[in-house]
ZAMARGU-4260 file (C-alpha; in steps of 0.2 Angstrom, whole numbers, plus 5000, padded with zeros to 4 digits):
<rodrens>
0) 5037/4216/6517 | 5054/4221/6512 | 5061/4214/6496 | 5077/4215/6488 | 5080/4212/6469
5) 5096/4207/6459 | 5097/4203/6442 | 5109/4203/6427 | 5105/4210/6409 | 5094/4193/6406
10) 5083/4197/6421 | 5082/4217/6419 | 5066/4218/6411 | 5057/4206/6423 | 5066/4216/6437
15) 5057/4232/6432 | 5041/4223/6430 | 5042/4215/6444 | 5047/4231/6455 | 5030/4241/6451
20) 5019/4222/6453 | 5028/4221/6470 | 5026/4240/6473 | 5009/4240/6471 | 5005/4225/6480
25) 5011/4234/6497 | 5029/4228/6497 | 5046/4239/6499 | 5056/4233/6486 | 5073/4239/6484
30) 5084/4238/6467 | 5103/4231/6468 | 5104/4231/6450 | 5107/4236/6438 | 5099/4250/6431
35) 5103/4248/6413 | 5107/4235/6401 | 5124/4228/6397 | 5124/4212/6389 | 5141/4209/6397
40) 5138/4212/6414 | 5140/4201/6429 | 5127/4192/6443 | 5138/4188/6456 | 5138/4207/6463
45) 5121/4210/6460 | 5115/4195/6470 | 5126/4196/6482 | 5123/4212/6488 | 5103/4207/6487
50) 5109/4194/6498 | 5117/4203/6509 | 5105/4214/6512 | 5091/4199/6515 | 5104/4195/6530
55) 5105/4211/6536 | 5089/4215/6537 | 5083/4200/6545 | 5098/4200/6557 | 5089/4218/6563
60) 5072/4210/6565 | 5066/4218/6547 | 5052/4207/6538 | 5063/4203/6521 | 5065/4189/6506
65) 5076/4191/6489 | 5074/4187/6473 | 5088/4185/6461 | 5084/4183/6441 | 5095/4177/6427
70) 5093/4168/6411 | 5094/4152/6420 | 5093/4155/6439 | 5107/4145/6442 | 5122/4156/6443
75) 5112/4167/6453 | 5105/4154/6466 | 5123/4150/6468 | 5130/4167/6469 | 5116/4169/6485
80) 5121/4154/6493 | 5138/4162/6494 | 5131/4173/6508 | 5131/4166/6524 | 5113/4164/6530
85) 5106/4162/6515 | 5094/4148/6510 | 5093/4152/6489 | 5084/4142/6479 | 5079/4138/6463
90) 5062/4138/6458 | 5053/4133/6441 | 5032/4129/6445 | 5022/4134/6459 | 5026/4118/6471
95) 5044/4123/6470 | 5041/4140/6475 | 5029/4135/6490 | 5041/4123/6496 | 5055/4134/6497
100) 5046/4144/6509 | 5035/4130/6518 | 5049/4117/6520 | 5066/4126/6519 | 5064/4142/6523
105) 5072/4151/6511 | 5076/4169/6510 | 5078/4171/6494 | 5072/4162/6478 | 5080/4161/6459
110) 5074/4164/6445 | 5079/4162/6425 | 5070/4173/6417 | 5074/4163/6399 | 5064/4149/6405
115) 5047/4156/6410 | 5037/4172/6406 | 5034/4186/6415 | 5015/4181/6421 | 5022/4165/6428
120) 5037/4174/6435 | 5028/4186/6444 | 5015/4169/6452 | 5030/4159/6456 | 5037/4177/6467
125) 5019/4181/6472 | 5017/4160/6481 | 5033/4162/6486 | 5033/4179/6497 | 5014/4172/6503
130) 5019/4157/6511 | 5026/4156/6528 | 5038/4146/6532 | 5030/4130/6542 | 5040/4128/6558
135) 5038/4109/6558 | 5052/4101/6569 | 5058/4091/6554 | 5061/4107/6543 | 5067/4116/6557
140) 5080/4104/6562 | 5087/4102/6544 | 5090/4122/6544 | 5097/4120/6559 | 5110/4106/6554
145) 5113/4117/6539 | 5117/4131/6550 | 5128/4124/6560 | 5139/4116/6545 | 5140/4133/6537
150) 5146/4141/6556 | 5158/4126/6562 | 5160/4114/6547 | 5152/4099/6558 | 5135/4095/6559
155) 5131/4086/6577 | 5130/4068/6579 | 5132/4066/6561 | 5149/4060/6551 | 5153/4074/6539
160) 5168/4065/6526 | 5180/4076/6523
</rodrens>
């Protein structure tokens, strides 16, 4: 599997751990950044090109998830979600990075390297790219719904207040 990797100067260290765990676990990973540290540099870029490329890929059939790290995770998820197509979450324990996959299908996951070390980092990635996405109509239909607000502004059938 492909991944793609974003961070910010508080998820650089991970990033580079995580790279060569990922590598020599059989993945492709690819780097958006950065390279080196700045202690005032800026996640949106970074996790939006990791999210672009997540979409890209997919969109040309290409077996692909994203990780984004920061201190939190939360500016980064959100920064993802910007992107259209992607399902970012954020994920703290081993159920939330299962779910993410299982019931929402997400793409790409969040992560802030300030709130976990790098050995429960690396299972929270490891559960997440190993679960499949369940398919269940329930799941399914939700993506769906959330698809089609993020394509037309309307959700069918449903009252969307304005």
């Amino acid at each position: 599997m492909r991944v793609h990797i974003g961070t910010d100067h508080a998820g650089l260290d991970f990033s580079q751990h995580l790279q060569q765990h990922l590598r020599e676990a059989g993945h492709e990973v690819v780097d958006h950044g950065p390279t080196s540290y700045d202690p005032l540099d800026d996640y949106p870029s970074f996790c939006i090109n990791t999210a672009l490329a997540v979409v890209r890929d997919q969109g040309a059939g290409v077996q692909t998830l994203g990780v984004v790290f920061g201190g939190s995770g939360n500016g980064e998820q959100i920064a993802a979600n910007k992107v259209e197509g992607i399902r970012a979450a954020l994920v703290w324990n081993h159920d939330t990075a299962v779910l993410a996959r299982q019931h929402n299908d997400a793409n790409v996951i969040a992560i802030g390297a300030r709130q976990h070390s790098l050995e429960v980092a690396v299972e929270l990635i490891d559960a997440f790219l190993a679960e499949p996405f369940s398919g269940e109509e329930r799941h399914a239909r939700r993506i769906a719904q959330l698809a089609e607000y993020e394509a037309t502004g309307r959700i069918a059938g449903h009252e969307i207040d304005a």
